[in-house]
N, C-alpha and C positions, 0 to 999 in steps of 0.2 A: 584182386580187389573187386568188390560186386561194385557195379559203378553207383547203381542207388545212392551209395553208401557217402563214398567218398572218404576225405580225410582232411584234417585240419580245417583252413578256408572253402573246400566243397564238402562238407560233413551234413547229416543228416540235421543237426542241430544248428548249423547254420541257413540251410534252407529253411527250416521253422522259421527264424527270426525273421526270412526275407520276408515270409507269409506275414506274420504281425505289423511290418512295416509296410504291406501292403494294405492291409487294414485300416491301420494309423493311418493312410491315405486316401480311405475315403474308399475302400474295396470292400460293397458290404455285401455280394453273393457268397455264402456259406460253397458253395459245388464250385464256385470257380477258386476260390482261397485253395480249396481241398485239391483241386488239381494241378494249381502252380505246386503245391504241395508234394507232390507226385512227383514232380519231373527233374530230373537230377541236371538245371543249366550247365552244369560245369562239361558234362562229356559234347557240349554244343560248341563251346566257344573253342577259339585258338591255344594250342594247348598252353601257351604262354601268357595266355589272359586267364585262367582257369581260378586263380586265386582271387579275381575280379566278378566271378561269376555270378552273386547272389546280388552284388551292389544295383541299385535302381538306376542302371545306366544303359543307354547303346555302348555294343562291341565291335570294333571292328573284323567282318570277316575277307574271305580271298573277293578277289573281283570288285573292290571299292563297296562291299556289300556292308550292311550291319545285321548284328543279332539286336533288337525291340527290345526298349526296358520295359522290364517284367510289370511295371503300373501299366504301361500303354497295351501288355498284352491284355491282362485281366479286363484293364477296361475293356478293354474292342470288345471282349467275350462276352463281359456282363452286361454291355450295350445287349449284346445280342441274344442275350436269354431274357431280359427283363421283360415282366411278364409274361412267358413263357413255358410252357411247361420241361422242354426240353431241346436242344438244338435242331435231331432231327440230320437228314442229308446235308452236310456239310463240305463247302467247298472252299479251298484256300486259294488266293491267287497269290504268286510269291511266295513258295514253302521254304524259301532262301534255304537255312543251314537242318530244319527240321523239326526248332524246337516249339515254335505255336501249334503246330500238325500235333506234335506229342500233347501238349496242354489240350488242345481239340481232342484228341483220342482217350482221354479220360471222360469225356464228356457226353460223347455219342458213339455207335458203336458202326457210323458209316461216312468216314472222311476221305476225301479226294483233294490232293492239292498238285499245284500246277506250277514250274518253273521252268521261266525264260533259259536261264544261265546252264549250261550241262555238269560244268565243273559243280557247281553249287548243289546242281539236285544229287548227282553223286556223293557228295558229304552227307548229302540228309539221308540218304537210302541207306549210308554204314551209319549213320546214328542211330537211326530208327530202329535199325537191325539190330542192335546191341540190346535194347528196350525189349527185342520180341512182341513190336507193336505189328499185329496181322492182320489188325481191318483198316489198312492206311491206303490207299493205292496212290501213287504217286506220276505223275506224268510231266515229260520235257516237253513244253510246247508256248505260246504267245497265251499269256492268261487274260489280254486284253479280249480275249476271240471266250473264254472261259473253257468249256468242256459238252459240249453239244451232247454228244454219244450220254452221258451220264447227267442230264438234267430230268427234272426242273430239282431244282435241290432247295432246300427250308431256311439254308442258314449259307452266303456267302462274306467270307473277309477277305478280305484285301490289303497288301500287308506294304503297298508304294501307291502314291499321289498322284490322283491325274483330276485336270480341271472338272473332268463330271464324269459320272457313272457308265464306265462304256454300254454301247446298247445290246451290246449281243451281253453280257452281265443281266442286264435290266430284264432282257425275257428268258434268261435261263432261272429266272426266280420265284419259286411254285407261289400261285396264292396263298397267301398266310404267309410266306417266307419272308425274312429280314435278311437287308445286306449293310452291313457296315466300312465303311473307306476313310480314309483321308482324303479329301476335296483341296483344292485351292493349290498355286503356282507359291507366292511370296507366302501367303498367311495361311495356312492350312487347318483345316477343324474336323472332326471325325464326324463325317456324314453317316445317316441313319437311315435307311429306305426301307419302305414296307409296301408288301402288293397285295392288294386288297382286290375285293371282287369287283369293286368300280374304282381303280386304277392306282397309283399310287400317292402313298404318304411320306414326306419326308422331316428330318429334323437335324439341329445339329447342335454340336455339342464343344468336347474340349478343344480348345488350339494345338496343334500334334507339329511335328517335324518329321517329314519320312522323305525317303529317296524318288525319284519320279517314277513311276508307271510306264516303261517302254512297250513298243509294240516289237514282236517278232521275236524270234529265239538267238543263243549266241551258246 
C-alpha cells in the first residue's frame, strides 16, 4: 500500500477533510493547508492509533511523548511564515516522531531538526525514510543548546515549553529570522520572536499545552 494513500480512516479523502476543518479553524495560509495536505499523519502515529490519525487531537507516542494536533501545527507554521515570503533555513527543536519536519519539508527545501530522546529520533529517521524526504538532516543532541555548526537559520520552532527563549536559540537566529515556541510553566501561549537589525521583536498569541523543554539528551 503507497502510504500517501492509505485506507479507510487514513485515506487520501480523509486527510482533505482534516485540511477543510483546519480551515474552518481559522487556518488561512493557502502553502501551509497545502502541506498538511501532503503529509500522510497516520504512518506517524502508534500503529494502533492510526484510525485516530486526522482527528484535531494530540497522540500519544513512546517515551511519555506526544504527536501536536494538526491546528497547533499549522499554526506554529503560519505564525511563522506570516508576512513572509518563504521559511527559508529551518530549524526544528523536538522533531519527536517526524511528522512537523515532514509538514516543514514541503515548505522549504533546508530543514534541520534536533532530538533530545534517541528512541524517538529513530522513529522519525524510518518515517521520514519511507516519505523519501532528502533535504531533512536530522540530529540527536540537547535542542536547548540548538545546532551551532548549521546556523544562523531564518525560521526556528520549537515543538516543547520552556519559561523563555533559550539564549543560545536567540543568537542562532539570522536577522530577519522568526522563531516561534511555547512560553510559560502553568499558562502557556505561543511566543513570536523576530531579529531585527536593532534587536529583537516579540509577540504572543494562542494559549497552547505542550510537554516541557528539557535540557540534555536521553
Amino acid at each position: 500500500m503507497n502510504v500517501f494513500n492509505g485506507i479507510g480512516m487514513t485515506s487520501e479523502r480523509t486527510r482533505a477533510r482534516m485540511v477543510e476543518r483546519l480551515r474552518e479553524e481559522g487556518i488561512r495560509n493557502e502553502e501551509v493547508l497545502r502541506a498538511m495536505g501532503l503529509v500522510p499523519r497516520h504512518i506517524f502515529v502508534e500503529e494502533a492509533m492510526a484510525h485516530r490519525a486526522y482527528e484535531d487531537t494530540a497522540l500519544p507516542l513512546i517515551l511519555g511523548q506526544t504527536i501536536s494536533q494538526p491546528y497547533i501545527v499549522a499554526r506554529m507554521i503560519e505564525l511563522l511564515l506570516a508576512g513572509r515570503a518563504g521559511l527559508g533555513k529551518t530549524l526544528e527543536v523536538g522533531a519527536g516522531c517526524g511528522y512537523q519536519t515532514a509538514v516543514l519539508a514541503q515548505l522549504t527545501r533546508e530543514v534541520y531538526g534536533i532530538e533530545r530522546l534517541a528512541p524517538l529520533l529513530a522513529r522519525a529517521r524510518e518515517n521520514l525514510k519511507a516519505l523519501k524526504l532528502t533535504h531533512i538532516r536530522l540530529k540527536h543532541g540537547d535542542g536547548m543548546q540548538g545546532l551551532p555548526e548549521a546556523a544562523p537559520f531564518d525560521s526556528i520552532i520549537v515543538a516543547a515549553a520552556g519559561a523563555a527563549v533559550p539564549p543560545a536559540l536567540k543568537s542562532q537566529l539570522a536577522v530577519g529570522g522568526r522563531l516561534v515556541m511555547p512560553v510559560g510553566r502553568d499558562d502557556q501561549v505561543l511566543f513570536v520572536l523576530e531579529r531585527t537589525p536593532d534587536g529583537f521583536q516579540e509577540g504572543r498569541f494562542d494559549a497552547v499545552r505542550f510537554v516541557p523543554l528539557l535540557p540534555g539528551v536521553a
